[in-house]
C-alpha positions as a Markdown table, in Angstrom:
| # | Residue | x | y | z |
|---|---|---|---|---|
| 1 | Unk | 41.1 | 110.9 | -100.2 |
| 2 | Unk | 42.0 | 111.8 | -96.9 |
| 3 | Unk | 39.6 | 112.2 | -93.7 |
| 4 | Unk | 39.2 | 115.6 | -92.5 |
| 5 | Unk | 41.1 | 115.9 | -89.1 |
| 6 | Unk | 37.2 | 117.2 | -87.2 |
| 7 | Unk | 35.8 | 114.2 | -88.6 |
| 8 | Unk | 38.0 | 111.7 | -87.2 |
| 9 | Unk | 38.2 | 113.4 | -83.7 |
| 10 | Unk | 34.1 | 113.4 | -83.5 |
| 11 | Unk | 34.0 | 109.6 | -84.4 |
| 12 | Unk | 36.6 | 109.2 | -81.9 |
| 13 | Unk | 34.8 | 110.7 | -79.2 |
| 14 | Unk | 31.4 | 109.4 | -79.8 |
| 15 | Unk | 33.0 | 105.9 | -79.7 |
| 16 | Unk | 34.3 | 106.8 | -76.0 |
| 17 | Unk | 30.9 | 107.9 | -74.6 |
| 18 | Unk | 29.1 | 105.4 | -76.2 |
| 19 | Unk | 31.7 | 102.9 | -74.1 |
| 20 | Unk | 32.6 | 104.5 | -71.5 |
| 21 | Unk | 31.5 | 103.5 | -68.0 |
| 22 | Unk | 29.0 | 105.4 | -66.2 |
| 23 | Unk | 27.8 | 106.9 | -69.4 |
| 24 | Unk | 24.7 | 106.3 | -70.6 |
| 25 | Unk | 24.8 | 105.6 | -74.5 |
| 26 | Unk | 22.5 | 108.6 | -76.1 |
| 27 | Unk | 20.1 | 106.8 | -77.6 |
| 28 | Unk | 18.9 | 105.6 | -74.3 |
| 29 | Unk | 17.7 | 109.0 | -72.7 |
| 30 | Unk | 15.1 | 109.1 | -74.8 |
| 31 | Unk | 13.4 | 105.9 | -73.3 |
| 32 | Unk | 10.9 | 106.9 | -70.8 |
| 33 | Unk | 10.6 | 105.7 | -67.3 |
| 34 | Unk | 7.0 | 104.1 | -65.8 |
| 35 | Unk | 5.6 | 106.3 | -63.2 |
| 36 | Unk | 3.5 | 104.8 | -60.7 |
| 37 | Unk | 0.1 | 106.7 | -59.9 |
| 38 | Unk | -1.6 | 105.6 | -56.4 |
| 39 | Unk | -4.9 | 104.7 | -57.1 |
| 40 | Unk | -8.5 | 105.6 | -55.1 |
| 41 | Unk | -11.6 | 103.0 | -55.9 |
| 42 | Unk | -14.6 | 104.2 | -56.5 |
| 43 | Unk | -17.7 | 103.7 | -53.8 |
| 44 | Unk | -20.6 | 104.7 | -52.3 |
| 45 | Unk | -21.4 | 107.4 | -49.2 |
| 46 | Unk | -24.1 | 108.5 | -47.6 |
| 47 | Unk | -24.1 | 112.5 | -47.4 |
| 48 | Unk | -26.2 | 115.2 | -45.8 |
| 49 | Unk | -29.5 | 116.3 | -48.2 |
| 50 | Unk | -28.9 | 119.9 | -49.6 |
| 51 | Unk | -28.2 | 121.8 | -52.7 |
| 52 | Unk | -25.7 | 124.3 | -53.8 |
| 53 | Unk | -26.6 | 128.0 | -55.6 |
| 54 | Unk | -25.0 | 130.9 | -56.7 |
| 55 | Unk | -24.5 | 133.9 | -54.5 |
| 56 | Unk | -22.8 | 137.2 | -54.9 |
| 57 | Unk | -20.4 | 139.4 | -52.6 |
| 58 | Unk | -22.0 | 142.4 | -51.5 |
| 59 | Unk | -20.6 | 145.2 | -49.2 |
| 60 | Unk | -22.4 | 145.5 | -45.8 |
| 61 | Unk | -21.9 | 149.1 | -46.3 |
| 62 | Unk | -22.3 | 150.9 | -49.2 |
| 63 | Unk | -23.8 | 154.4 | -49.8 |
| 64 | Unk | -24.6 | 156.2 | -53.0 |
| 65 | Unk | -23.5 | 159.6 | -52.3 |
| 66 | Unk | -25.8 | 162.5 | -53.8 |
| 67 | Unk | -26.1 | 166.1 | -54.8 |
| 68 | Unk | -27.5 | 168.2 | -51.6 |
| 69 | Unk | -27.9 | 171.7 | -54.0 |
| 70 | Unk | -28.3 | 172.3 | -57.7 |
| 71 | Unk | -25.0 | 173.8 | -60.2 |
| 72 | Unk | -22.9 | 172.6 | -61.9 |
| 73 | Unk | -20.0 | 170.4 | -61.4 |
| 74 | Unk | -16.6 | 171.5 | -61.3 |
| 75 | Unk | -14.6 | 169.2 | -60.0 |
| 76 | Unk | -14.6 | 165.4 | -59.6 |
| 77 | Unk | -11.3 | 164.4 | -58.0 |
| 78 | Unk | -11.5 | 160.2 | -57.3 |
| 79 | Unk | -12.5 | 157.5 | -59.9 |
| 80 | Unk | -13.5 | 154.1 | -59.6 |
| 81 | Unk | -11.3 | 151.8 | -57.2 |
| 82 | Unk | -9.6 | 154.7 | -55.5 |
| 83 | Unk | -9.3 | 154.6 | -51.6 |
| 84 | Unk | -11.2 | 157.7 | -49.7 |
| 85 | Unk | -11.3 | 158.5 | -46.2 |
| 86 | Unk | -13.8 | 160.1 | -44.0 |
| 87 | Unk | -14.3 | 163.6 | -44.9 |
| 88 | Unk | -12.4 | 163.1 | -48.0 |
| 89 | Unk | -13.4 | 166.0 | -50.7 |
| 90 | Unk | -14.2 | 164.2 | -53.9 |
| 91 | Unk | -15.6 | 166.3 | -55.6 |
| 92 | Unk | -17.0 | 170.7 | -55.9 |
| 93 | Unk | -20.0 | 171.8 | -57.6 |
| 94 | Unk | -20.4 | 175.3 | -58.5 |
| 95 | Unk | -21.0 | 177.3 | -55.5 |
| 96 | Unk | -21.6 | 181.4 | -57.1 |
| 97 | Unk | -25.7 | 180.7 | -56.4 |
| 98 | Unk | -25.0 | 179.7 | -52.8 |
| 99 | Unk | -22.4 | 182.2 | -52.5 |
| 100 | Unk | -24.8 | 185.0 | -53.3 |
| 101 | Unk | -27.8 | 183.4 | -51.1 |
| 102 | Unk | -25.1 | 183.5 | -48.1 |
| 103 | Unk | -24.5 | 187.5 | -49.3 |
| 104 | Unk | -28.2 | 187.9 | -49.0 |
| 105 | Unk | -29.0 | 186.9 | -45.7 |
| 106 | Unk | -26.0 | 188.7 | -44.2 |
| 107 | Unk | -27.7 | 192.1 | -45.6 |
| 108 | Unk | -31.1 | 190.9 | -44.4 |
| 109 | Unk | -29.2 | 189.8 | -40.9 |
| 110 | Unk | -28.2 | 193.5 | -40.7 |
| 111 | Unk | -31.2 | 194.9 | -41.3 |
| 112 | Unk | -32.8 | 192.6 | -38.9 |
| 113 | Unk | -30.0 | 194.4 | -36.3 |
| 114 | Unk | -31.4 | 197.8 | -37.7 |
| 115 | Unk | -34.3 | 197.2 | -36.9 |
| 116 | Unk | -34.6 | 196.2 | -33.3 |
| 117 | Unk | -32.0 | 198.8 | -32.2 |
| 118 | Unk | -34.8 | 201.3 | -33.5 |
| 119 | Unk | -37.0 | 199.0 | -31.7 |
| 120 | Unk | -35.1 | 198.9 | -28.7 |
| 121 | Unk | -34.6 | 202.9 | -28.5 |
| 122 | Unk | -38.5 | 203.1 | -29.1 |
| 123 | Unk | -39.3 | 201.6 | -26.1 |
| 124 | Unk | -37.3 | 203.3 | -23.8 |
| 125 | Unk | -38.4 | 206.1 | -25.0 |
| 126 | Unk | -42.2 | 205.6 | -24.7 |
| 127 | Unk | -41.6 | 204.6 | -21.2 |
| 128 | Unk | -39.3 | 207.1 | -20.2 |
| 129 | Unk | -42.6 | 209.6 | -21.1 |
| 130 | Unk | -45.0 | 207.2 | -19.9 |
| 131 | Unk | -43.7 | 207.8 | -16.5 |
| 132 | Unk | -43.9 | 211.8 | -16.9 |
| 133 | Unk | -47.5 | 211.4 | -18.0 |
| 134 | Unk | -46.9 | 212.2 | -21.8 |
| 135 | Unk | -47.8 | 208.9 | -23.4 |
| 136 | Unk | -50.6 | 206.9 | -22.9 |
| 137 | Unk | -49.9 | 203.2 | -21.7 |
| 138 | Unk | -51.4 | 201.8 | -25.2 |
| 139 | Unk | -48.6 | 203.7 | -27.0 |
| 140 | Unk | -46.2 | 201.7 | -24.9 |
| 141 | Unk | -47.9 | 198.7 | -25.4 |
| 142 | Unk | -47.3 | 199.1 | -29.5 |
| 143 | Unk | -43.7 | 200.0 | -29.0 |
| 144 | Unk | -43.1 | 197.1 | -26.8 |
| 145 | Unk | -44.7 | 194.7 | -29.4 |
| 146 | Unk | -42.9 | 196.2 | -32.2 |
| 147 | Unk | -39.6 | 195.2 | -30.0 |
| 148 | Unk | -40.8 | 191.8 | -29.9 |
| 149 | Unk | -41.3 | 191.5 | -33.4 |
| 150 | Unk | -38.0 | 193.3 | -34.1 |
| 151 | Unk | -36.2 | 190.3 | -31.9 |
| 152 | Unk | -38.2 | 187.5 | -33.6 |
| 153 | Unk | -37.0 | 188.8 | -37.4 |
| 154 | Unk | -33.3 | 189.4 | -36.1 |
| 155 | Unk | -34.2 | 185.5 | -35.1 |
| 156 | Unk | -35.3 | 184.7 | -38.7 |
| 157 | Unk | -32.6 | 186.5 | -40.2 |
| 158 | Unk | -29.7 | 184.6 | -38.2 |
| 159 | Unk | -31.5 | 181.6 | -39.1 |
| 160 | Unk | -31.0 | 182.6 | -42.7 |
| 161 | Unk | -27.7 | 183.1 | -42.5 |
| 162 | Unk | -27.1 | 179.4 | -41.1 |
| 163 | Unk | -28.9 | 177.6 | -43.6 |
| 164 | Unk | -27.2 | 179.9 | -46.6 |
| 165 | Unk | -24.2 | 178.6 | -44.9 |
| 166 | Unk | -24.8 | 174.8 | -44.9 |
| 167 | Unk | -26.3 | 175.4 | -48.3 |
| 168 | Unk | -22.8 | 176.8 | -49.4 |
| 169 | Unk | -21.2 | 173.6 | -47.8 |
| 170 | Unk | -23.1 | 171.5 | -49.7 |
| 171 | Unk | -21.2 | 172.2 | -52.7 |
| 172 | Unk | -18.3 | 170.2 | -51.5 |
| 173 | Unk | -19.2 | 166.5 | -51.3 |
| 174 | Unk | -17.1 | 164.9 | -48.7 |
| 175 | Unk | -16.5 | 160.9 | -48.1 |
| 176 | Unk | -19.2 | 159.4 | -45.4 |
| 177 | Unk | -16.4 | 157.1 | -44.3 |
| 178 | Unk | -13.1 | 155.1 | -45.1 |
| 179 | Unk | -13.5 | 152.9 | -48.1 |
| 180 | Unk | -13.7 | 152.9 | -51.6 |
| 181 | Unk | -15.0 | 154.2 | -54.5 |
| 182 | Unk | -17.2 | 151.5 | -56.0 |
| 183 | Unk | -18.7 | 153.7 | -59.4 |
| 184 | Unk | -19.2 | 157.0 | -60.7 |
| 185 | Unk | -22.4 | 158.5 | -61.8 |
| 186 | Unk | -21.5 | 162.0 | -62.9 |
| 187 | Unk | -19.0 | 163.9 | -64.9 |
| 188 | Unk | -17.6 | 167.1 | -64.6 |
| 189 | Unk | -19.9 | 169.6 | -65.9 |
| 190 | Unk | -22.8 | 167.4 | -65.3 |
| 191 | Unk | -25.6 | 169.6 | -64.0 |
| 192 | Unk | -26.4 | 168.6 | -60.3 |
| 193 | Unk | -29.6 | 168.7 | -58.6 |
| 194 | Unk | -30.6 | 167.5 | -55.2 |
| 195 | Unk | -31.1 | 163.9 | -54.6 |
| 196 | Unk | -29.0 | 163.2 | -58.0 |
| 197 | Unk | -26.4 | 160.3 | -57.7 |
| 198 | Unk | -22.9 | 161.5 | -57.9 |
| 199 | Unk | -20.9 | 158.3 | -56.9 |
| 200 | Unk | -21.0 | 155.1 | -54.9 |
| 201 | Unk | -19.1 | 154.1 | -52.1 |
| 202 | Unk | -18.6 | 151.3 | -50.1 |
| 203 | Unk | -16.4 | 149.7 | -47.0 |
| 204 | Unk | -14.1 | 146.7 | -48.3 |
| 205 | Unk | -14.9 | 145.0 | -44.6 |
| 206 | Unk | -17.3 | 143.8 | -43.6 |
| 207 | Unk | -18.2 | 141.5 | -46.8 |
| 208 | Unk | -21.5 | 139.4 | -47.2 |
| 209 | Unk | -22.7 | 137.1 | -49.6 |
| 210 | Unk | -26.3 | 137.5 | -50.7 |
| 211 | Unk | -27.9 | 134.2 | -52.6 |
| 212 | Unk | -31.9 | 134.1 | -53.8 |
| 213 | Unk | -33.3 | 131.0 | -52.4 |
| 214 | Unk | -36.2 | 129.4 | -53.9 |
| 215 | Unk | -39.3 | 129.8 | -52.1 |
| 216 | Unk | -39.8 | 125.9 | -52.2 |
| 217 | Unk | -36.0 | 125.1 | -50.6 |
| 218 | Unk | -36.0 | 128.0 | -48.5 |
| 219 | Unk | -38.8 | 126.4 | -46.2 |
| 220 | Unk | -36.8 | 123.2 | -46.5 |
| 221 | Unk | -33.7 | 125.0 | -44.2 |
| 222 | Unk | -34.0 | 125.3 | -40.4 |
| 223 | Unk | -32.1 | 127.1 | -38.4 |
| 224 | Unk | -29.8 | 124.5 | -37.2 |
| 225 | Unk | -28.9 | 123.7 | -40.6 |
| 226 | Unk | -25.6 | 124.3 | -42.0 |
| 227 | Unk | -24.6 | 126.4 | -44.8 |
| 228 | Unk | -21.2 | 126.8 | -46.3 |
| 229 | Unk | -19.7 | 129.6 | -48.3 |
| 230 | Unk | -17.1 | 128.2 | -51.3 |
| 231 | Unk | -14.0 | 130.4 | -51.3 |
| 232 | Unk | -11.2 | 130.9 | -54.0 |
| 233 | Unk | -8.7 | 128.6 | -52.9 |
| 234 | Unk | -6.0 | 131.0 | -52.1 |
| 235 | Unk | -8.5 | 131.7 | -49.3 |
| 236 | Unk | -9.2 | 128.6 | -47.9 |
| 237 | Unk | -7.9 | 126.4 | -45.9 |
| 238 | Unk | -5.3 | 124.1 | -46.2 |
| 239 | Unk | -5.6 | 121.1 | -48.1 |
| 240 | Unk | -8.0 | 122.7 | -50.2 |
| 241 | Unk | -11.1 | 123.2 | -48.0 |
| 242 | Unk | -12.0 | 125.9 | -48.5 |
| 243 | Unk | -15.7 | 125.5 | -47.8 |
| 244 | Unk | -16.7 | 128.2 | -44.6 |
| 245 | Unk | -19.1 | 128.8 | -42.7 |
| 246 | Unk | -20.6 | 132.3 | -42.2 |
| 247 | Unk | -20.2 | 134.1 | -38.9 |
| 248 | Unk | -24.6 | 135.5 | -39.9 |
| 249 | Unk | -27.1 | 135.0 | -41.6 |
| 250 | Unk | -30.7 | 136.7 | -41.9 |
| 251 | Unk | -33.6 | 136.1 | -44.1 |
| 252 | Unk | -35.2 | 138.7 | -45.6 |
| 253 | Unk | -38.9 | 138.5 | -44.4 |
| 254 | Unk | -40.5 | 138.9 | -47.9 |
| 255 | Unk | -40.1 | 137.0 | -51.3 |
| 256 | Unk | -39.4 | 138.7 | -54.7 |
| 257 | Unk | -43.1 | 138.4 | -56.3 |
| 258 | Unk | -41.9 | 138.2 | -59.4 |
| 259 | Unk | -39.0 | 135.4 | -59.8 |
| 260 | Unk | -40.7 | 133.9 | -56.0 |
| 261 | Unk | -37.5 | 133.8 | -54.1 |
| 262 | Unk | -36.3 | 134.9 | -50.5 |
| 263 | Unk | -33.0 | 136.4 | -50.4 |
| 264 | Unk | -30.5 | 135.7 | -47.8 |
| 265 | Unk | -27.7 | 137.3 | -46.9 |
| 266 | Unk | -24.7 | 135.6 | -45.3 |
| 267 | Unk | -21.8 | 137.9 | -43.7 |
| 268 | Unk | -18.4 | 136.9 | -43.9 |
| 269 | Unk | -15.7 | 136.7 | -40.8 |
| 270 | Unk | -12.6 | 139.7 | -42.2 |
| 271 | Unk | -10.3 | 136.7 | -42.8 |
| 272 | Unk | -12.7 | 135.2 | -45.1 |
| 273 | Unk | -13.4 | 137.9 | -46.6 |
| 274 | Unk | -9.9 | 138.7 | -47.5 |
| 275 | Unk | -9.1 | 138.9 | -51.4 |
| 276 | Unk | -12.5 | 139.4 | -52.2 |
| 277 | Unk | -14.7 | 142.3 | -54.2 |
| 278 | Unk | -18.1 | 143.4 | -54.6 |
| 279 | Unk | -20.1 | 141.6 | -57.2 |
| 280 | Unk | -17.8 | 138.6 | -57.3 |
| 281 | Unk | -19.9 | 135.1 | -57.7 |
| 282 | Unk | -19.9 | 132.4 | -54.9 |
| 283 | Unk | -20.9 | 129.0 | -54.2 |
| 284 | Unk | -23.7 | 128.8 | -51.3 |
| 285 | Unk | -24.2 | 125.2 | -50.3 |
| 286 | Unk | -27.0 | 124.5 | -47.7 |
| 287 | Unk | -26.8 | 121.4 | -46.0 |
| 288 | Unk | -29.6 | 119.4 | -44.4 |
| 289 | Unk | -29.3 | 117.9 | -40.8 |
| 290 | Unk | -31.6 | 114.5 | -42.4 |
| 291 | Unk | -29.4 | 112.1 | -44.2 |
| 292 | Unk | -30.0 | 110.3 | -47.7 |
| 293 | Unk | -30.2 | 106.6 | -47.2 |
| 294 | Unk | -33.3 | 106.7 | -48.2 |
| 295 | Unk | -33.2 | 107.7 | -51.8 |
| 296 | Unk | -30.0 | 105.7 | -52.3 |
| 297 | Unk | -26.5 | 106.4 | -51.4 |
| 298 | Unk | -24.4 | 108.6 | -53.8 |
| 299 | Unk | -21.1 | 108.1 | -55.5 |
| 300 | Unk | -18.3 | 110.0 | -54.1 |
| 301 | Unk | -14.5 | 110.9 | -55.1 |
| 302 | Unk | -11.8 | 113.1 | -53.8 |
| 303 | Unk | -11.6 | 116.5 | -55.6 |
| 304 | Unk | -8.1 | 115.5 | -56.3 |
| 305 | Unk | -8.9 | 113.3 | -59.0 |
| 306 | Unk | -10.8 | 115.2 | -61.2 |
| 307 | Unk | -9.2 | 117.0 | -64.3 |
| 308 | Unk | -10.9 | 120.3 | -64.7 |
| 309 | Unk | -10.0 | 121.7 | -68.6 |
| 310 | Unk | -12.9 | 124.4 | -69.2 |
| 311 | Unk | -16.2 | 123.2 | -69.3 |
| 312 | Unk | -14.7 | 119.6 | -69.2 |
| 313 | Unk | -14.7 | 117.6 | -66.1 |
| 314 | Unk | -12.8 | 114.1 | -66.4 |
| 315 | Unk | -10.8 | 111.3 | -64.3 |
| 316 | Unk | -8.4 | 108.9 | -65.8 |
| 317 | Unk | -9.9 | 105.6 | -64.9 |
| 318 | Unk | -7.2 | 102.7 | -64.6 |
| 319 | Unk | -7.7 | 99.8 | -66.7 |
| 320 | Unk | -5.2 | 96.7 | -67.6 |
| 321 | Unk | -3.1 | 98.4 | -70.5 |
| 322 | Unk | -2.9 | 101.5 | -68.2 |
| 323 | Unk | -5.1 | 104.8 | -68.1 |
| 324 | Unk | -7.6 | 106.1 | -69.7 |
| 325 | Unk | -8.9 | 109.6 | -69.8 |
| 326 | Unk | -13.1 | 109.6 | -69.2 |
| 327 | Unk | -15.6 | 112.5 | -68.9 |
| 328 | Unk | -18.0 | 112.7 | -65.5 |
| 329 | Unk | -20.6 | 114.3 | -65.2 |
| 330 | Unk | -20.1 | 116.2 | -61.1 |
| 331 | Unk | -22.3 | 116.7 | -58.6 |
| 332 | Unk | -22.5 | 118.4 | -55.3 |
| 333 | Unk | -18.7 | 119.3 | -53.9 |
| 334 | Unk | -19.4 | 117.9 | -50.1 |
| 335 | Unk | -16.1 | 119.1 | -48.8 |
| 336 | Unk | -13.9 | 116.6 | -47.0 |
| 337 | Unk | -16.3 | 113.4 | -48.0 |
| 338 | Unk | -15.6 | 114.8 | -51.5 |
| 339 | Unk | -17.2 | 115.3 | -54.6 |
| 340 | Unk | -20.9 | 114.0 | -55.8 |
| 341 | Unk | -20.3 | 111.9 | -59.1 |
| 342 | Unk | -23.9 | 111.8 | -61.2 |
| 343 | Unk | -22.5 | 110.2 | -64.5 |
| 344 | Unk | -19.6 | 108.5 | -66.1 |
| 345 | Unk | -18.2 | 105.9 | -63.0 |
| 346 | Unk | -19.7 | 103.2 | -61.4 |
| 347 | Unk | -18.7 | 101.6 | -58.0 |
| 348 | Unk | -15.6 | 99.7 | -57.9 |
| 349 | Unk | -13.6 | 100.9 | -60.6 |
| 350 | Unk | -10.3 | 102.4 | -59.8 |
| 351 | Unk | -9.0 | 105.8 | -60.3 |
| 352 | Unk | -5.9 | 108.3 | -60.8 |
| 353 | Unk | -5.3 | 110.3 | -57.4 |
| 354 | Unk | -3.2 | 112.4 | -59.4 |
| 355 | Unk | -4.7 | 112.8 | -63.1 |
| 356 | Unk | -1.5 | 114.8 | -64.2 |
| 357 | Unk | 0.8 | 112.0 | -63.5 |
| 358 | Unk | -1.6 | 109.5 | -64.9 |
| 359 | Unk | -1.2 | 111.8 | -68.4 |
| 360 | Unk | 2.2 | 111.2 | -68.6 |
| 361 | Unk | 3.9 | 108.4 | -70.8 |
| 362 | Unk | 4.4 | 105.6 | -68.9 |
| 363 | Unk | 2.2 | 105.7 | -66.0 |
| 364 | Unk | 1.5 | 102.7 | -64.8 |
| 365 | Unk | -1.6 | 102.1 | -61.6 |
| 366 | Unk | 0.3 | 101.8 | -58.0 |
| 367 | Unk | -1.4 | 100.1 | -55.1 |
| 368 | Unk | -5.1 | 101.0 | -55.0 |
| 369 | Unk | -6.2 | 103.2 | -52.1 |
């Protein structure tokens, strides 16, 4: 039987790259090459005392912006995360009661005018005939006083007409100043009433962080001590540092009776505050001046080294048939001196630099570092 003609000509050319110089034969790019991972030995540093807590961002100024008069509202014109500027209208309430307050003390402003022109004429009236002898002096005396009191409600009555005023501006809520809108507390048709929250606002610089200390460490930190602020690494530094310091710091000069802590607040620089929102969690590590020798020296590794995967925290630990993957239990992150290691290594043993590499097939330890 004869060979089909596509047959022949695939044979033939698999024959040719499988001999033909420079051409790797096919069923060698599957073999994989050794990779060689620099390695970091495990040891021992001393490190500053401290501890690390939780803190969260928080505006330095925020304002909850209220209801100055009673109606309803008609209009709410921002949401949540929209940018506002000073003066900004955000939103109307209902304005017809104020409207016919301001009507009201224009008519009582006018008869206030009425009134002392009558006034006014009285008097020189009375003292036109008090000079020809006609009126007594006491009759002049009334008239004069009921100028006076004429003046005084024409007074009142202007006065009336100002506060109906303001009272009528009040039904526009206006921005306090250029930021954003953090929440809102109303809808439209809500009923408003003095004092009632209508939205929250808050300026995106500058930024703080505010942490509850424990009573017992917060007597433990003097005011030389150093505390750091963990940003999101896009923030940081290069090299990953991203550890920095605040540009204040105040102690609040009470603790919360109930959970017995003392909150501090820690403002950011505007460059380190870049990127971040209110409510957002940070790291807070205080850092002691007095060092550790005495309770023992701590374990230490570069944060480079450890493979983060969820809740797991692991290093590939070299051994003589290659790597192999083992959980750790972290510590502290002391920034540049690295990473606090409570469980899982012990001095001495070596360690992937770069744990991806060390994952891959054929990665073989380098020279140890």
């Amino acid at each position: 039987m004869p060979v089909p003609l596509f047959r022949s000509v695939s044979k033939s050319l698999l024959i040719a790259c499988v001999f033909l110089p420079g051409v790797a034969p096919l069923w060698a790019a599957g073999v994989s090459q050794a990779v060689s991972v620099p390695l970091h030995t495990v040891a021992q540093g001393s490190v500053g005392a401290g501890f690390e807590l939780d803190g969260v961002i928080q505006p330095v100024k925020q304002s909850t912006v209220s209801a100055q008069t009673a109606g309803r509202i008609v209009s709410l014109l921002v949401k949540a995360g929209d940018a506002v500027r000073a003066g900004q209208l955000l939103a109307t309430i209902d304005e017809r009661e104020a409207q016919v307050g301001w009507q009201r003390s224009q008519a009582q402003l006018a008869q206030a005018q009425a009134d002392l022109r009558v006034a006014q004429a009285n008097v020189l009236r009375n003292r036109d005939l008090q000079s020809k002898g006609f009126v007594s002096q006491a009759a002049l005396d009334v008239a004069e006083s009921q100028l006076q009191g004429a003046q005084a409600g024409r007074d009142q009555a202007q006065a009336g007409v100002q506060q109906a005023a303001l009272a009528q501006g009040y039904s526009r809520v206006l921005a306090p100043y250029d930021g954003r809108v953090l929440d809102t507390e109303a809808q439209v048709g809500d009923l408003a009433v003095p004092g009632k929250p209508l939205l929250t606002v808050y300026a995106p610089l500058p930024l703080r962080v505010v942490v509850q200390v424990p009573g017992s460490l917060s007597q433990l930190i003097g005011p030389t001590d150093q505390i750091e602020v963990r940003l999101p690494s896009a923030v940081g530094a290069a090299g990953g540092a991203n550890w920095m310091q605040p540009v204040a710091r105040t102690t609040l000069p009470s603790a919360d009776p109930v959970a017995q802590t003392v909150e501090w607040r820690l403002d950011l620089s505007a460059q380190a505050a870049q990127g971040l929102v209110p409510g957002q969690q940070m790291a807070v590590r205080f850092a002691s001046s007095q060092s550790v020798a005495a309770s023992g020296a701590r374990l230490l590794i570069p944060a480079a080294t450890v493979l983060r995967r969820g809740e797991l925290n692991a290093v590939y630990v070299a051994g003589d048939k290659g790597f192999a993957l083992r959980a750790v239990r972290l510590g502290g992150d002391h920034g540049a001196r690295g990473i606090e290691v409570l469980a899982g290594l012990k001095a001495g043993e070596r360690i992937a630099l770069d744990p991806i590499k060390a994952g891959l097939t054929g990665a073989v330890p380098a020279a140890t570092r």
